[in-house]
C-alpha positions as CSV (number, residue, x, y, z in Angstrom):
1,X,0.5,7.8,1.0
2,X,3.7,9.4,2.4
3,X,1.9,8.3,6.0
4,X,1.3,5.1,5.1
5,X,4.5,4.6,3.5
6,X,6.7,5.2,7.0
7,X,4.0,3.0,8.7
8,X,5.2,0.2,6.9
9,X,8.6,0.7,7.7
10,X,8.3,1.4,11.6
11,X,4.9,-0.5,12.2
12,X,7.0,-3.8,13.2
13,X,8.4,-1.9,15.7
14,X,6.0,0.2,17.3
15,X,3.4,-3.3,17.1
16,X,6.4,-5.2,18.2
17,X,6.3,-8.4,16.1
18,X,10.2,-10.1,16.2
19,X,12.2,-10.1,13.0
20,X,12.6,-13.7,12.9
21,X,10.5,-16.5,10.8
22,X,7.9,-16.4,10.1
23,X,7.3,-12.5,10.8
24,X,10.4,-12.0,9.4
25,X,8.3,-12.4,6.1
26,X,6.0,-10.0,6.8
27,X,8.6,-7.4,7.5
28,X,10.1,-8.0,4.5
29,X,6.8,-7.7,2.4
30,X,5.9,-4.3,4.3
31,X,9.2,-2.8,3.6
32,X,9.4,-3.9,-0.6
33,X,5.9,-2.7,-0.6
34,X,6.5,0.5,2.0
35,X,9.6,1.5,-1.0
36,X,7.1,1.3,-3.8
37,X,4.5,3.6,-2.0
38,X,7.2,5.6,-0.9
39,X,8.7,6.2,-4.5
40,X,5.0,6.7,-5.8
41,X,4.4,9.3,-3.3
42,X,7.5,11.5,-3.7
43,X,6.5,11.2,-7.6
44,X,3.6,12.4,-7.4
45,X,4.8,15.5,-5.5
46,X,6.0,15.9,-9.0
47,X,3.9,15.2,-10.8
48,X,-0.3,15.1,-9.0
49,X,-1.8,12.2,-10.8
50,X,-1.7,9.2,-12.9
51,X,-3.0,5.9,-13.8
52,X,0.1,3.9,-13.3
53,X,0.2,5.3,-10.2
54,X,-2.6,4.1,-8.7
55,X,-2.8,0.9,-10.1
56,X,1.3,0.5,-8.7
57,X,-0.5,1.5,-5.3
58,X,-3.4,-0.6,-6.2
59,X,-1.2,-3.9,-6.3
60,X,0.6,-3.3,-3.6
61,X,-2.0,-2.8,-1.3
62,X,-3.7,-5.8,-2.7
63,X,-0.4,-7.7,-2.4
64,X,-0.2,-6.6,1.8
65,X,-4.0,-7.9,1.8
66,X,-3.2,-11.4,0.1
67,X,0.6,-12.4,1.7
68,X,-0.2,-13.4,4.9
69,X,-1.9,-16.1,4.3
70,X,0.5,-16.8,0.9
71,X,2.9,-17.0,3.1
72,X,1.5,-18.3,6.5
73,X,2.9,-15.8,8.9
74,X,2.0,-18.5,11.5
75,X,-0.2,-18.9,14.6
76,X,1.6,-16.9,17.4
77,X,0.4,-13.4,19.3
78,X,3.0,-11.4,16.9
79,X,2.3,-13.5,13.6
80,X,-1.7,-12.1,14.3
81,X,-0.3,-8.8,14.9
82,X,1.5,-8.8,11.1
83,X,-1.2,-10.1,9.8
84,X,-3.9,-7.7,11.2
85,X,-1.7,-4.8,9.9
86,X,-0.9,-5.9,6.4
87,X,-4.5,-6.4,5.8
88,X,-5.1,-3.0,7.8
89,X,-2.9,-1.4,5.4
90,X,-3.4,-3.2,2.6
91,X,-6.8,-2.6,2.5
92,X,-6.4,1.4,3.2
93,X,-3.5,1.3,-0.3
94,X,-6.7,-0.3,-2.0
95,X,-9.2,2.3,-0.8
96,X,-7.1,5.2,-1.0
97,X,-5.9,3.9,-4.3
98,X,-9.1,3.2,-6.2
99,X,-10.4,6.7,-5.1
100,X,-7.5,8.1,-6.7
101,X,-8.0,6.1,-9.6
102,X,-11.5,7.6,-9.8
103,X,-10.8,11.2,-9.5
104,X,-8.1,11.0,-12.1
105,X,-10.9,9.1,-14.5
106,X,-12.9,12.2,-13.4
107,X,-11.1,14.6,-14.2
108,X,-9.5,13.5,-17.7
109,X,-13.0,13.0,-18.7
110,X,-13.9,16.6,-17.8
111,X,-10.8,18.0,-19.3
112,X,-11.8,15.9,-22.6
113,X,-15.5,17.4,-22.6
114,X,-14.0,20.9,-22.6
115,X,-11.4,20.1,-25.4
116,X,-14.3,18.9,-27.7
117,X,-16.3,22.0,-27.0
């Protein structure tokens, strides 16, 4: 997640889509959503695993998948770019997000079955 996190803050640059309208909006999703991954990672350095976690992952991946075409990035060479990499993105928060999701499930349900034995 700490990965993905700085991608969303230096992926503009290193794809090279301007910082003007209507990329200029998927810059600004990238970097809200980069800071909430990015705050969710260092906490969990803290503290391994959590629901809320996840699911703050979860939607913010989800959120990356859905805003370009919310918000129309537009039809030019570096509008495709944003949008390829927020779905990109997007879609890797969901995936790495849901197995997260599933191995903390996992794992309170084991820790349940030896407390009732």
């Amino acid at each position: 997640m700490l990965l993905v996190s700085l991608w969303l803050f230096v992926g503009a640059r290193v794809i090279g889509y301007p910082f003007t309208e209507p990329s200029g909006d998927a810059h600004l999703t990238e970097i809200l959503v980069g800071v909430v991954v990015l705050l969710v990672a260092v906490a969990r350095l803290v503290h391994p695993r959590g629901r809320m976690s996840d699911i703050l992952v979860l939607v913010g991946g989800a959120w990356l998948i859905v805003a370009p075409f919310l918000f129309g990035y537009g039809d030019t060479e570096a509008t495709d770019a944003a949008r390829v990499n927020d779905v990109t993105v997007g879609s890797l928060l969901v995936l790495l997000a849901a197995l997260s999701l599933a191995l903390t499930v996992r794992t309170q349900s084991r820790a349940r079955e030896r407390a009732d034995r």
